[in-house]
N, C-alpha and C positions, 0 to 999 in steps of 0.2 A: 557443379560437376567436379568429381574428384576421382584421380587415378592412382592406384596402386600397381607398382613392379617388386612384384615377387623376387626375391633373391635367395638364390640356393649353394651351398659352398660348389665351385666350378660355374655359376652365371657369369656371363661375360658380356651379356647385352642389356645388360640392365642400365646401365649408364647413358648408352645410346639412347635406350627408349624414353630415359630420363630426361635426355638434352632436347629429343626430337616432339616431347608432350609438352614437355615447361619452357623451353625454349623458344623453341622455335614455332610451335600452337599455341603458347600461353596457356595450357591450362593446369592448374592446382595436381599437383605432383608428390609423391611420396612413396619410399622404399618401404618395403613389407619383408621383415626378414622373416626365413623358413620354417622357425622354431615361435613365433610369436602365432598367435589365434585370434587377435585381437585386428581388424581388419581396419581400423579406425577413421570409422564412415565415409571409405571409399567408395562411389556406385561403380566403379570399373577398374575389372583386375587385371593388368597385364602377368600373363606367364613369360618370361622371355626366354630366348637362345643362349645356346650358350655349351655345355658339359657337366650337367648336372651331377656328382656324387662322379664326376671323373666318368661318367655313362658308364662305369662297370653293372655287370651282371646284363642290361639291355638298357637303352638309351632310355630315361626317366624311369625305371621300373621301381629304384630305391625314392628318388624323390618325392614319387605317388601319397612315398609311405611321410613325410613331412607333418609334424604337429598342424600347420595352416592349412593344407589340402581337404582339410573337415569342412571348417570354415568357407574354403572356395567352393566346397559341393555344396554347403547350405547357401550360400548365396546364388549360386544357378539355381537351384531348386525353387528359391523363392523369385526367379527372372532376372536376377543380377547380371550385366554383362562381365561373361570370361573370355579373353582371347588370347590363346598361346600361337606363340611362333619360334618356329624352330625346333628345338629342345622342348618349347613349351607348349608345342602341339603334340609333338611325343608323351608328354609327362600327362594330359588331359587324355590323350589314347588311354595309354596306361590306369588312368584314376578310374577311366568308363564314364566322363564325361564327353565323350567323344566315341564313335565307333571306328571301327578298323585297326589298324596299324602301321606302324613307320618303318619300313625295311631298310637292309643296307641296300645302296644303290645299287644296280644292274654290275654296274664297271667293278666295284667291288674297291672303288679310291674316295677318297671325300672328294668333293666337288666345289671349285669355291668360284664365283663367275656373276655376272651378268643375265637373266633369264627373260622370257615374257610371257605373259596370261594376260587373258580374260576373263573379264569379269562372267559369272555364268547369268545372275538374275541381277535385280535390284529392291528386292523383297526383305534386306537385311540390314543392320544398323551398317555392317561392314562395306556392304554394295549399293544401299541405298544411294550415293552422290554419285554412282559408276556410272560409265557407259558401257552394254557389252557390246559395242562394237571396237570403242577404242581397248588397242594393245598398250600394255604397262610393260614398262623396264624397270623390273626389281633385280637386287641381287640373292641369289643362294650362297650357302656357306652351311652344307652337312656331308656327314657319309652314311647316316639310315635316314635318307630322305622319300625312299620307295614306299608311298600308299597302296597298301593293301584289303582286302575285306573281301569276304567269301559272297560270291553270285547273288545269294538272297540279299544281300546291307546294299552292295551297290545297287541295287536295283530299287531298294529302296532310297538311297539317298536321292540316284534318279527322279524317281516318281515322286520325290516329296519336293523337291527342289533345294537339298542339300547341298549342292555341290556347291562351293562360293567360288573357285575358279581354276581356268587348266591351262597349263603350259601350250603355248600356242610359237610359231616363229614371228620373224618382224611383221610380217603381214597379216598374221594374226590367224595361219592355218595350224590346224591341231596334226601336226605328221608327228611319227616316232622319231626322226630325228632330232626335233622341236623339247622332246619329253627330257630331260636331263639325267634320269633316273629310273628310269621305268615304270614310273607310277602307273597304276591303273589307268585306263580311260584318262587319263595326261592328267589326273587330278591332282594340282598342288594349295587347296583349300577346302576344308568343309564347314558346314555346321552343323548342331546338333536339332531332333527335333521340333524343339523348344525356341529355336532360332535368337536365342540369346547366348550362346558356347559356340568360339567359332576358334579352326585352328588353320595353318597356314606356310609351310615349309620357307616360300622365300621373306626375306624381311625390308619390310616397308620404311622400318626407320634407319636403314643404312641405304633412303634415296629419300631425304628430306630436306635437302641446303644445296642449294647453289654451291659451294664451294665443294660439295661432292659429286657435284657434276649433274646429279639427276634429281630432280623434286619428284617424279612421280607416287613415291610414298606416299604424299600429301594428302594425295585423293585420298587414297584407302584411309591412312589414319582421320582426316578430315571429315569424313563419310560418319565414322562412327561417332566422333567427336558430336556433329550437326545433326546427326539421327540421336543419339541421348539427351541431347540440350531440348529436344521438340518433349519426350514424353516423362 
């Protein structure tokens, strides 16, 4: 099993994700710059966080546009696992690997903190090791983190079981206070039909080491890790 992190001029989490796969997972790890096509037999692509092209014009909208972003469609297409987070769930909106959109927050301020969700199913490489009853403490760190999608898509990601997970407080109740940004229906994950494209506003590998106080990343990244290693 082999992971690639995409790096786009303005990624800033790619290092993170770097430290938090080969590090601290131990697993086989390598940088995929923007401009290369060449994916070099990675089965798993990280998109990460970060300010992609400085987020001008709308957060990923120029990135989409990337020489690699070919390459990342052909690999979903063909059931490759993609998971963006952060920026890099924005930049998979944008590509149309993903449905919806990433708004700026309610507050209209970036938002950088502490959050919690639940996991929605266990149907997924990402959720597969989850439990949805237990609550996670991830941190956020955007200011277009408001999911969005017109009546028909959520209702569809609904009914299909798209949703990977939603802002809940410590107890694990879904109120609008809980929601950090107004996302729809408190959703701060999805996935695609295909249930190998998954994206995810908070980030899991800035809660993987004891020396940052919080491992619960570990599930989530460890989920997907132990669900690719089986198939």
């Amino acid at each position: 099993m082999k992971f690639g992190v995409i790096v786009f001029p303005g990624s800033n989490c790619d290092d993170d994700m770097v430290y938090a796969l080969g590090e601290v997972l131990g697993q086989p790890t390598v940088k995929l710059w923007h401009k290369d096509t060449d994916l070099q037999g990675c089965d798993v692509l990280i998109v990460p966080g970060g300010f992609s092209y400085g987020d001008y014009l709308r957060s990923g909208a120029i990135a989409r546009f990337s020489p690699i972003m070919t390459a990342v469609a052909t690999h979903a297409a063909h059931g490759g696992y993609v998971m963006g987070i952060c920026n890099g769930f924005q930049i998979l909106t944008e590509a149309g690997l993903l449905e919806g959109a990433l708004l700026k927050n309610n507050s209209q301020k970036y938002i950088c903190k502490n959050i919690y969700l639940r996991a929605q199913n266990t149907s997924t490489a990402l959720t597969a090791g989850l439990s949805t009853e237990e609550v996670y403490k991830i941190p956020i760190a955007h200011g277009d983190g408001r999911f969005f999608a017109p009546a028909d898509t959520l209702a569809k990601l609904q009914d299909k079981d798209q949703v990977l997970f939603r802002y809940c407080d410590a107890q694990g109740q879904y109120t609008e206070e809980a929601n950090p940004n107004g996302s729809l229906h408190n959703i701060a994950g999805i996935c695609n039909e295909g249930r190998n494209v998954f994206g995810m506003m908070p980030h899991p590998e800035r809660a993987i080491h004891t020396h940052l106080g919080n491992t619960d990343g570990q599930a989530i990244l460890g989920s997907l890790i132990a669900y690719a290693l089986q198939v």
